[in-house]
N, CA, C and O atoms as a printed pandas DataFrame, in Angstrom:
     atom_number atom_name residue_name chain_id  residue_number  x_coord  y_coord  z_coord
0              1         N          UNK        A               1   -2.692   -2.837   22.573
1              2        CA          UNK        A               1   -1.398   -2.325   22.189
2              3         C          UNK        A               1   -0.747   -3.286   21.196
3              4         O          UNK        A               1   -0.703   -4.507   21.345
4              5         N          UNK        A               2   -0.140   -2.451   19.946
5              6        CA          UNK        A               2    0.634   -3.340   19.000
6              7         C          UNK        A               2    2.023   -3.761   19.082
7              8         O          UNK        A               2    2.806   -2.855   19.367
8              9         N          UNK        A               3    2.431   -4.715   18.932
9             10        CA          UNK        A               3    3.635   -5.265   19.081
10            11         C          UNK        A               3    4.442   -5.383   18.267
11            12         O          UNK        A               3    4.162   -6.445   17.712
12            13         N          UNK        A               4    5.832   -4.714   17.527
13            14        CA          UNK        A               4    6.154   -5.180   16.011
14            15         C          UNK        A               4    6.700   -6.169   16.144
15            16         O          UNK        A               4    6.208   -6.974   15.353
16            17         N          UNK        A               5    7.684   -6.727   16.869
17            18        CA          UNK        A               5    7.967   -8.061   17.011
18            19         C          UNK        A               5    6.537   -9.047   16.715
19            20         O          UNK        A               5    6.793   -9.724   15.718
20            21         N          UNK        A               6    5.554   -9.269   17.073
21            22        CA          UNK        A               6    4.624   -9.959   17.296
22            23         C          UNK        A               6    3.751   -9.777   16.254
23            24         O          UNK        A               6    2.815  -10.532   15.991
24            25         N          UNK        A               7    4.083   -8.664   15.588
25            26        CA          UNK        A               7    3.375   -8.933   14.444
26            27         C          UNK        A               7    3.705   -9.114   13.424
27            28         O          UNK        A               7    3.074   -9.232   12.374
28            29         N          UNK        A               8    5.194   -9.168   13.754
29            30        CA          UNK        A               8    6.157   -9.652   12.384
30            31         C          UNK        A               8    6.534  -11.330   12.203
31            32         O          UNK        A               8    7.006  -12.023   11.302
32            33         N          UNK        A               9    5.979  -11.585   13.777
33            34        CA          UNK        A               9    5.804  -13.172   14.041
34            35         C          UNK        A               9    4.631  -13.979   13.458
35            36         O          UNK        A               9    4.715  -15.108   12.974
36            37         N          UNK        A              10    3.197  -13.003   13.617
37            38        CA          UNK        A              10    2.202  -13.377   12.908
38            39         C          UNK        A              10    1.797  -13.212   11.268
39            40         O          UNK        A              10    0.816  -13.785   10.795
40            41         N          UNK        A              11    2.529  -12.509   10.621
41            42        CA          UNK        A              11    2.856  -12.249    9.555
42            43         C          UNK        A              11    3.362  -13.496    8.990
43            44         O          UNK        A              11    2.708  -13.963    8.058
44            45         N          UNK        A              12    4.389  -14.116    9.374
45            46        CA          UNK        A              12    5.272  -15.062    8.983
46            47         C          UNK        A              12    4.692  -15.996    9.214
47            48         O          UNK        A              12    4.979  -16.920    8.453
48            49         N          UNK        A              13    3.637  -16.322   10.275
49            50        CA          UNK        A              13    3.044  -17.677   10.242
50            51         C          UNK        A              13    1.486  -18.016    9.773
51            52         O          UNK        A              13    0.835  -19.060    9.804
52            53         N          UNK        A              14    1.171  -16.633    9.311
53            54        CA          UNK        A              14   -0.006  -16.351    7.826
54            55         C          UNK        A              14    0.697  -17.022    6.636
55            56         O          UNK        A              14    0.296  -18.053    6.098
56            57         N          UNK        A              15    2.041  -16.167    6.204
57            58        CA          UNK        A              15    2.442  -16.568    5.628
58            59         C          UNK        A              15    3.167  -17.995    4.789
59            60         O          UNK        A              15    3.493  -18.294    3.640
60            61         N          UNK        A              16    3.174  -18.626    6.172
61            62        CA          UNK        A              16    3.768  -20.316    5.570
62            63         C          UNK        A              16    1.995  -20.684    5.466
63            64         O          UNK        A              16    1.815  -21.314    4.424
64            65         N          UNK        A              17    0.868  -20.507    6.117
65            66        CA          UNK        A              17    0.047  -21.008    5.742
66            67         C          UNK        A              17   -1.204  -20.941    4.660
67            68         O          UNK        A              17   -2.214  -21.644    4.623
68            69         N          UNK        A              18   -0.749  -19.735    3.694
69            70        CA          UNK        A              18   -1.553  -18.823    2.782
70            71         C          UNK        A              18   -0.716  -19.202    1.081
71            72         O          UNK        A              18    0.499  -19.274    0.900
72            73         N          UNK        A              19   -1.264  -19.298    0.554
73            74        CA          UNK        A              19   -0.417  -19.286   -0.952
74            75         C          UNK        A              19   -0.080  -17.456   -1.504
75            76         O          UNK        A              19    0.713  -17.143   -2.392
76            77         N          UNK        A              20   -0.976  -16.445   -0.643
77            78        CA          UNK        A              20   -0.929  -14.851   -0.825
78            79         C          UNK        A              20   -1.350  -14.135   -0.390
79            80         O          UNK        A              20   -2.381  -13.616   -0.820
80            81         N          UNK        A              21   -0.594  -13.680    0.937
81            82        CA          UNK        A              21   -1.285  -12.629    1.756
82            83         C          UNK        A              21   -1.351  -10.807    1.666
83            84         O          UNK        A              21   -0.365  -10.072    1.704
84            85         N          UNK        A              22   -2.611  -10.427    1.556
85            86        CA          UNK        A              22   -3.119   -8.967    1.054
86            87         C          UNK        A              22   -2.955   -8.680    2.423
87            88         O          UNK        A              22   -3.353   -9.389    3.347
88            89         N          UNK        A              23   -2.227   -7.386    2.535
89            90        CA          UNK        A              23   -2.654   -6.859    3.939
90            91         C          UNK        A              23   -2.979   -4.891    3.745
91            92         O          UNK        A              23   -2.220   -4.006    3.351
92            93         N          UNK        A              24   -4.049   -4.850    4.101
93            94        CA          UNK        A              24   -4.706   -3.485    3.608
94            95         C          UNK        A              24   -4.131   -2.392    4.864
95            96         O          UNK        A              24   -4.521   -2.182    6.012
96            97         N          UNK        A              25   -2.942   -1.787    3.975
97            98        CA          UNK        A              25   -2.262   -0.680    4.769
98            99         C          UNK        A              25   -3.224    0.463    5.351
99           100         O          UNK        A              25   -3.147    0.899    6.500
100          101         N          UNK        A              26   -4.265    0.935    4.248
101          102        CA          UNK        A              26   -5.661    1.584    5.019
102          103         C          UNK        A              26   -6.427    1.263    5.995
103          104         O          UNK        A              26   -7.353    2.043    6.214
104          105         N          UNK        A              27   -6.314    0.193    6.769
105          106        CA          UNK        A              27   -7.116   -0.308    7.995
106          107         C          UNK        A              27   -6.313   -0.858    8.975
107          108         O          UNK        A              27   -5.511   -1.791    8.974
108          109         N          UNK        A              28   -6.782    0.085    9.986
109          110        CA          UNK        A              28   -5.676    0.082   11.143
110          111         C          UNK        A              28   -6.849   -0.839   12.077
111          112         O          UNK        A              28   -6.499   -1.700   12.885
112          113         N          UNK        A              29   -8.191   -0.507   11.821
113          114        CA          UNK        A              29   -9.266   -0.929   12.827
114          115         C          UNK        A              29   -9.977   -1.120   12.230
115          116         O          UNK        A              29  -10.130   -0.359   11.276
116          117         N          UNK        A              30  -11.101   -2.550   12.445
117          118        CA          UNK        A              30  -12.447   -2.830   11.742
118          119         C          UNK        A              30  -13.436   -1.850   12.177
119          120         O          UNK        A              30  -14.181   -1.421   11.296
120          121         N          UNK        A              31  -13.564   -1.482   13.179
121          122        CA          UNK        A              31  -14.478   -0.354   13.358
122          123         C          UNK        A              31  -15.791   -0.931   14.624
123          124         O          UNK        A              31  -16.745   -0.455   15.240
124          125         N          UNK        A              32  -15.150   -2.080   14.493
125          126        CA          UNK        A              32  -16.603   -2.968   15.613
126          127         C          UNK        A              32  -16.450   -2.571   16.889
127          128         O          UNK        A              32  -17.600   -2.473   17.316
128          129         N          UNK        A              33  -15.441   -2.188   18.036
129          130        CA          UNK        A              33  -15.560   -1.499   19.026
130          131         C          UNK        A              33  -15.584   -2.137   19.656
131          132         O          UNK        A              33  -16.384   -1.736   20.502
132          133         N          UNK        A              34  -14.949   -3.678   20.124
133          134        CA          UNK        A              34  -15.514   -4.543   21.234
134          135         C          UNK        A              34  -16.779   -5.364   20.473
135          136         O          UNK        A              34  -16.679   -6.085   19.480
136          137         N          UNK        A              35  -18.070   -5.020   21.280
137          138        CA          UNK        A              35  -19.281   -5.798   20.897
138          139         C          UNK        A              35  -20.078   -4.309   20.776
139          140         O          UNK        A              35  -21.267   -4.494   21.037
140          141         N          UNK        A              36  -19.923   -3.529   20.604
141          142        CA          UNK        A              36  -20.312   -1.821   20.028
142          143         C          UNK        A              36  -20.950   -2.377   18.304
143          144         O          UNK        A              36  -21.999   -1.957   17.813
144          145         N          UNK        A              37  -20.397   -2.969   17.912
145          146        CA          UNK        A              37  -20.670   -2.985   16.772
146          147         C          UNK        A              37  -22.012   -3.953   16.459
147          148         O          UNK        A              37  -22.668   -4.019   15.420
148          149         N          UNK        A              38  -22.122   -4.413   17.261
149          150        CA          UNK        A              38  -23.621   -5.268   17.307
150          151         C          UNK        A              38  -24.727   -4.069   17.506
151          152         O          UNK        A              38  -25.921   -4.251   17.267
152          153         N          UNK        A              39  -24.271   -3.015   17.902
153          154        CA          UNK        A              39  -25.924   -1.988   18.237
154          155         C          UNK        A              39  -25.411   -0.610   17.530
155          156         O          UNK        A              39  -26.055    0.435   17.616
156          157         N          UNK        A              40  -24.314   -0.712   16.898
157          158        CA          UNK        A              40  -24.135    0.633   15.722
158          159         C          UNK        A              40  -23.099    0.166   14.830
159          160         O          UNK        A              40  -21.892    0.315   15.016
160          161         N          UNK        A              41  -23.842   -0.611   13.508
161          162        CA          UNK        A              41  -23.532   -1.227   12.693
162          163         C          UNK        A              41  -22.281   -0.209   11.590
163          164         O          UNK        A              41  -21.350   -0.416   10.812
164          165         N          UNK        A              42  -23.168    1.114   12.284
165          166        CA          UNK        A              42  -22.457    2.034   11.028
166          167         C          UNK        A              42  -20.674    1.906   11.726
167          168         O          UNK        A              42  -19.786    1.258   11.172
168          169         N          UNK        A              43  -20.537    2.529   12.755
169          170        CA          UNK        A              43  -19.007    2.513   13.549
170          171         C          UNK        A              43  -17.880    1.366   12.378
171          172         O          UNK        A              43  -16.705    1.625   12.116
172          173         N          UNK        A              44  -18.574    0.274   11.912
173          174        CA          UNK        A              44  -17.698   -0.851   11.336
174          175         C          UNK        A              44  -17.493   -0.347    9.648
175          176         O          UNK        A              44  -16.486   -0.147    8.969
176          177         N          UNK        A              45  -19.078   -0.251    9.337
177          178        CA          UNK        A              45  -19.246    0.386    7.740
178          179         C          UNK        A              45  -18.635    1.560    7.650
179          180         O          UNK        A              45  -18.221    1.721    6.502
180          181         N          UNK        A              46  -18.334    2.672    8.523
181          182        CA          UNK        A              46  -17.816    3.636    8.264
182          183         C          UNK        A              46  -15.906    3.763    8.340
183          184         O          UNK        A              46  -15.338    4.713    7.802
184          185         N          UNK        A              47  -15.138    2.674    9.070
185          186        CA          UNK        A              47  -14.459    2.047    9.095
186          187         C          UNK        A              47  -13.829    1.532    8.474
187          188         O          UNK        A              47  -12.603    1.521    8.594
188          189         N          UNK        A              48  -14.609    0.822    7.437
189          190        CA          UNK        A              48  -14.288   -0.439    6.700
190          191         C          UNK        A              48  -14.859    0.374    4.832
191          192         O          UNK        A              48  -15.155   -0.373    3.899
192          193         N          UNK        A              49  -14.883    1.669    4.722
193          194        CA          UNK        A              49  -15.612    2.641    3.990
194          195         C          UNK        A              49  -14.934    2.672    2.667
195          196         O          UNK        A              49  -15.383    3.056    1.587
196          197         N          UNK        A              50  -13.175    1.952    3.116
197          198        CA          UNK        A              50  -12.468    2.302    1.881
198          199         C          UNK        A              50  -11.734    1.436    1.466
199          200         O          UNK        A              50  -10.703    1.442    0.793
200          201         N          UNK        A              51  -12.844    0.058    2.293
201          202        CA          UNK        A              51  -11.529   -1.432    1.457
202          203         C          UNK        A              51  -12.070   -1.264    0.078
203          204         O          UNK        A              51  -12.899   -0.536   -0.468
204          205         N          UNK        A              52  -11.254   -2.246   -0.269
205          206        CA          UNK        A              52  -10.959   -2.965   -1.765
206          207         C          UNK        A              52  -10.381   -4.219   -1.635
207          208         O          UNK        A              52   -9.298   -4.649   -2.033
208          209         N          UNK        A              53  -10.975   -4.557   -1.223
209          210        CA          UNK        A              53   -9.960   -6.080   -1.310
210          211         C          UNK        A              53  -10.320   -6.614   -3.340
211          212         O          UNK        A              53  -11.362   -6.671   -3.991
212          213         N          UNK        A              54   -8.974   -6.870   -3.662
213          214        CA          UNK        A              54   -9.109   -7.264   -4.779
214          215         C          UNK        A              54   -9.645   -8.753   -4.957
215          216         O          UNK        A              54   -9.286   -9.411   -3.981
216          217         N          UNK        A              55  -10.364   -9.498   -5.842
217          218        CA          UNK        A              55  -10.900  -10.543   -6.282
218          219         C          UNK        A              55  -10.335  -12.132   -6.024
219          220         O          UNK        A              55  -10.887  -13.216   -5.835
220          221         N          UNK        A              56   -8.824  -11.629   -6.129
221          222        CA          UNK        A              56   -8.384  -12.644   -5.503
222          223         C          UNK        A              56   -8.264  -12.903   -3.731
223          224         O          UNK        A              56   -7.568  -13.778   -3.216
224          225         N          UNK        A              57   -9.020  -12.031   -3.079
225          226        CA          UNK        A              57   -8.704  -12.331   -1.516
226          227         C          UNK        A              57  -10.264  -13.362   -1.620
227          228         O          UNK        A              57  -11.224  -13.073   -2.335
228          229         N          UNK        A              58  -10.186  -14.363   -0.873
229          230        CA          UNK        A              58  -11.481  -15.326   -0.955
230          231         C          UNK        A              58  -12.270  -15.201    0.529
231          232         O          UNK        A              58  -13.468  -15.276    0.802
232          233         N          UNK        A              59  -10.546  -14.875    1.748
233          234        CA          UNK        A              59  -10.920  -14.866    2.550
234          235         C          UNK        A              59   -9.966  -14.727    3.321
235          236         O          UNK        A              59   -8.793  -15.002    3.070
236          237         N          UNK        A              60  -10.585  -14.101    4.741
237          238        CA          UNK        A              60   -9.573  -13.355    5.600
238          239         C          UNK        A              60   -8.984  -14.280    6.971
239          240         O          UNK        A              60   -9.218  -15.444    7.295
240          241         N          UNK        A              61   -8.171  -13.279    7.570
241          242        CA          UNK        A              61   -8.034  -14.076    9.021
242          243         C          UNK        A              61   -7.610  -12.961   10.248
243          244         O          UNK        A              61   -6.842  -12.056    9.921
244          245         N          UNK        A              62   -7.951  -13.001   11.220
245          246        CA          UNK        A              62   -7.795  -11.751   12.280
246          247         C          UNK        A              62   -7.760  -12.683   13.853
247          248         O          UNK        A              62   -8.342  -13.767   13.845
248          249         N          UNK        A              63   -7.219  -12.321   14.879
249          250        CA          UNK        A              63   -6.871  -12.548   15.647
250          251         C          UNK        A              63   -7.841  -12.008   16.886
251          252         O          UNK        A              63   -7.512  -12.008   18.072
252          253         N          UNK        A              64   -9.195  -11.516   16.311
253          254        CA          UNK        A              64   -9.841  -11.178   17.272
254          255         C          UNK        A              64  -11.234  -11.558   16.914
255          256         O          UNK        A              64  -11.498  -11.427   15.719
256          257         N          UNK        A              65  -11.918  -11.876   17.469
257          258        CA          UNK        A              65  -13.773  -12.765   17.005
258          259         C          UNK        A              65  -14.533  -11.619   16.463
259          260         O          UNK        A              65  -15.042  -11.714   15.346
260          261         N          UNK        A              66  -14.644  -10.581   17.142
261          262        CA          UNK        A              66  -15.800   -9.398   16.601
262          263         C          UNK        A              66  -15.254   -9.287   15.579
263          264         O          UNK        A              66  -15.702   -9.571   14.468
264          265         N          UNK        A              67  -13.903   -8.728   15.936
265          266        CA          UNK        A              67  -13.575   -8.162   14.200
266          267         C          UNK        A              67  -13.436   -9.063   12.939
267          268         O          UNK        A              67  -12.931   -8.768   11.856
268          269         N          UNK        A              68  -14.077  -10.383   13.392
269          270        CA          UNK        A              68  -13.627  -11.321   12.356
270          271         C          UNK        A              68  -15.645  -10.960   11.588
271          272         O          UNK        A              68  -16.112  -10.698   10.480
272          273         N          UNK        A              69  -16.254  -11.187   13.114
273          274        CA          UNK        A              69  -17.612  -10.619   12.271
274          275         C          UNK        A              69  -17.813   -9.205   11.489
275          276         O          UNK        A              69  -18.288   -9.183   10.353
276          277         N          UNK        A              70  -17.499   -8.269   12.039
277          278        CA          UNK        A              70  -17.223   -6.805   11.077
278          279         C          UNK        A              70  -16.811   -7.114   10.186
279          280         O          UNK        A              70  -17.380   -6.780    9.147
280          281         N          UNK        A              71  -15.488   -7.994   10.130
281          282        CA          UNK        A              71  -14.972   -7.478    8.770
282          283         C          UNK        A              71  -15.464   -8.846    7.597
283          284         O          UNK        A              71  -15.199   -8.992    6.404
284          285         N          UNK        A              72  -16.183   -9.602    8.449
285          286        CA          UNK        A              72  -17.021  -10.301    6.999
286          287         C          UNK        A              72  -18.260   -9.929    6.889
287          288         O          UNK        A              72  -18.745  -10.137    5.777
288          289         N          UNK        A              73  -19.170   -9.283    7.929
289          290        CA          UNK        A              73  -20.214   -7.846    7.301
290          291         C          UNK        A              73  -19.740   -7.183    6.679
291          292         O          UNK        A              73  -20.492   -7.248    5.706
292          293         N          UNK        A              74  -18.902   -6.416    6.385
293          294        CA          UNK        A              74  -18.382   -5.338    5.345
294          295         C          UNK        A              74  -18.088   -5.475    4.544
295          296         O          UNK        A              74  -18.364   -4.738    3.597
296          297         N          UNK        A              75  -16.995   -7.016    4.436
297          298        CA          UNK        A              75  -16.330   -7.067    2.885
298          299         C          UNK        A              75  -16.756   -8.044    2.560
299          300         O          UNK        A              75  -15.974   -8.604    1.791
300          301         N          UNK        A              76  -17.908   -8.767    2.795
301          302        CA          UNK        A              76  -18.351   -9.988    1.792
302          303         C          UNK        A              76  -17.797  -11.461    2.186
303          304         O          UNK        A              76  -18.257  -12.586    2.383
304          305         N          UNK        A              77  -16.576  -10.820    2.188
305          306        CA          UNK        A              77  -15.340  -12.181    2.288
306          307         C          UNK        A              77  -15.424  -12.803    3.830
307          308         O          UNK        A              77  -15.663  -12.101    4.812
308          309         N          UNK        A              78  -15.166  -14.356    3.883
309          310        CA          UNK        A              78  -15.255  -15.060    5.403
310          311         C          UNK        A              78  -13.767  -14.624    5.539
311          312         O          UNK        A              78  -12.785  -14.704    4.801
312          313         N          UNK        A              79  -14.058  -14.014    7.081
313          314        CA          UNK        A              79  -12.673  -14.024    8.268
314          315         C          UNK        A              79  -12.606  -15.163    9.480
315          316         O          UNK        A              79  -13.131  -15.376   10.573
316          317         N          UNK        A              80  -12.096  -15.474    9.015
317          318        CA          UNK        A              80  -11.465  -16.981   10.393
318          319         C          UNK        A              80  -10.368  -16.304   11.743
319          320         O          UNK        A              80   -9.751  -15.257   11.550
320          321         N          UNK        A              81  -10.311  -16.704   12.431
321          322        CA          UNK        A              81   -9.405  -16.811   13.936
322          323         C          UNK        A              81   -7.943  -17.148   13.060
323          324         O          UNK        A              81   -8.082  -17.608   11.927
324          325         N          UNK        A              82   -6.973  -16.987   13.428
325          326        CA          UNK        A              82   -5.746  -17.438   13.213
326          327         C          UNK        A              82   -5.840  -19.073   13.593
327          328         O          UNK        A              82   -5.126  -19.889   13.012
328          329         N          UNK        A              83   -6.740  -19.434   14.570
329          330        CA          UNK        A              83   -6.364  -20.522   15.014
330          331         C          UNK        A              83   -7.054  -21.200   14.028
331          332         O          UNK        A              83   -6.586  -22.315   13.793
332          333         N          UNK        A              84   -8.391  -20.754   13.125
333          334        CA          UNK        A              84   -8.554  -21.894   12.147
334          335         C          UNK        A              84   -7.974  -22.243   11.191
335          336         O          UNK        A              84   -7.925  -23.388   10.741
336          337         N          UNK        A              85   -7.352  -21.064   10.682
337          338        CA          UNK        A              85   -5.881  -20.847    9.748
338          339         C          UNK        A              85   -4.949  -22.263   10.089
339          340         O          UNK        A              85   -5.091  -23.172    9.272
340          341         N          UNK        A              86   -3.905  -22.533   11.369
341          342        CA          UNK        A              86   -3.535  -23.429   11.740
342          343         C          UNK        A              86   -4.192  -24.276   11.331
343          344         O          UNK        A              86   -3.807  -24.700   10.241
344          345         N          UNK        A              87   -5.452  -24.952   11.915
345          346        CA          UNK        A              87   -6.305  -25.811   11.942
346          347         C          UNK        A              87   -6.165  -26.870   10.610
347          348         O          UNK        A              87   -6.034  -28.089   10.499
348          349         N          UNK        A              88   -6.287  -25.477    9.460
349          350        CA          UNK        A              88   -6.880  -25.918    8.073
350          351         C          UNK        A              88   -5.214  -25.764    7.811
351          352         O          UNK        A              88   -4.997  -26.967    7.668
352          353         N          UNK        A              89   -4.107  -25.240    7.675
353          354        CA          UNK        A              89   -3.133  -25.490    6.866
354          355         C          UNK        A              89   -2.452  -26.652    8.023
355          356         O          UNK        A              89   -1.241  -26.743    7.824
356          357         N          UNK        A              90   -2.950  -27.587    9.217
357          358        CA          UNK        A              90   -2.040  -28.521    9.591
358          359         C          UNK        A              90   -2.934  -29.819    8.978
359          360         O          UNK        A              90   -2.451  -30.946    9.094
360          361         N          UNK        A              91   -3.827  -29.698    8.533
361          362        CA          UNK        A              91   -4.369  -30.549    7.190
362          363         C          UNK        A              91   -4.126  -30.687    5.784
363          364         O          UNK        A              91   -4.297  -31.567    4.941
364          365         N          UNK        A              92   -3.646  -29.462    5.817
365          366        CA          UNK        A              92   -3.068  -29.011    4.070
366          367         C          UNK        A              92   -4.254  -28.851    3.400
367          368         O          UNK        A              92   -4.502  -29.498    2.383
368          369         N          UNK        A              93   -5.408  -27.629    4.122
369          370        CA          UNK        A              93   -6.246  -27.475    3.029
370          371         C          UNK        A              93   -6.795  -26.366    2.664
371          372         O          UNK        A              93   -7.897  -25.991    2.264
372          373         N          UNK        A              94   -5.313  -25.719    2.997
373          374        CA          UNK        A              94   -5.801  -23.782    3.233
374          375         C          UNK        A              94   -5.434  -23.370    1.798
375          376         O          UNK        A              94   -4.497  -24.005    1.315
376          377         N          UNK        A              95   -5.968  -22.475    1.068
377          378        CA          UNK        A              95   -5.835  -21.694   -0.096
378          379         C          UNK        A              95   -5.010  -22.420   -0.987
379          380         O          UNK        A              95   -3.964  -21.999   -1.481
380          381         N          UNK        A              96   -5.757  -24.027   -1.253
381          382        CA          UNK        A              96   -5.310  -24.586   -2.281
382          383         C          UNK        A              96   -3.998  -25.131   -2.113
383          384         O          UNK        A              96   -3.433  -25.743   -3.019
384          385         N          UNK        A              97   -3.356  -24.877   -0.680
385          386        CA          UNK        A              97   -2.153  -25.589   -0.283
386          387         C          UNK        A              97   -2.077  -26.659    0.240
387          388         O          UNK        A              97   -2.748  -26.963    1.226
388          389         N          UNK        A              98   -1.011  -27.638   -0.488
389          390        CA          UNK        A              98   -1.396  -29.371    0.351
390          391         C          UNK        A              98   -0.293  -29.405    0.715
391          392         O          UNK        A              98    0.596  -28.607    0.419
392          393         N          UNK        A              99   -0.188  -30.726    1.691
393          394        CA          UNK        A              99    1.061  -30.673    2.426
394          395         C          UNK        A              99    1.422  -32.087    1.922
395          396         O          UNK        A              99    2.483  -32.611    2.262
């Protein structure tokens, strides 16, 4: 279940740690299903059928592990945990941002 409070919280703390965050209004779900997506690859590809992430996204971040694997099978691009996000911007070395 989605939270708008909570995701207007996680929004904001992408945001202090990103120099530009894309967020693709077409994808509500990666399509991975839990761990479903390890034995029907298509469920994610069919899912994930109508990104675009433009050239400048290098790389993603999601709050859940499978879908961090789906959605860097699909779009090319590495997805990290939120928590590596933290990790790397309490070093100052996330998307070219220093502290």
């Amino acid at each position: 279940m989605r939270n708008a409070a909570s995701d207007t919280k996680l929004r904001q703390l992408i945001a202090a740690c990103a120099d530009e965050v894309i967020e693709l209004s077409e994808v509500t779900c990666c399509g991975f299903a839990g761990d479903r997506g390890f034995v029907v690859p298509e469920l994610n590809a069919h899912a994930l059928r109508r990104v675009n992430l433009p050239e400048s996204c290098i790389e993603g971040v999601s709050t859940n592990r499978t879908c961090e694997i789906g959605l860097t099978a699909e779009t090319g691009r590495i997805y990290h945990s939120i928590a590596y996000l933290l990790e790397e911007c309490s070093r100052g070395t996330v998307s070219g941002k220093q502290s």
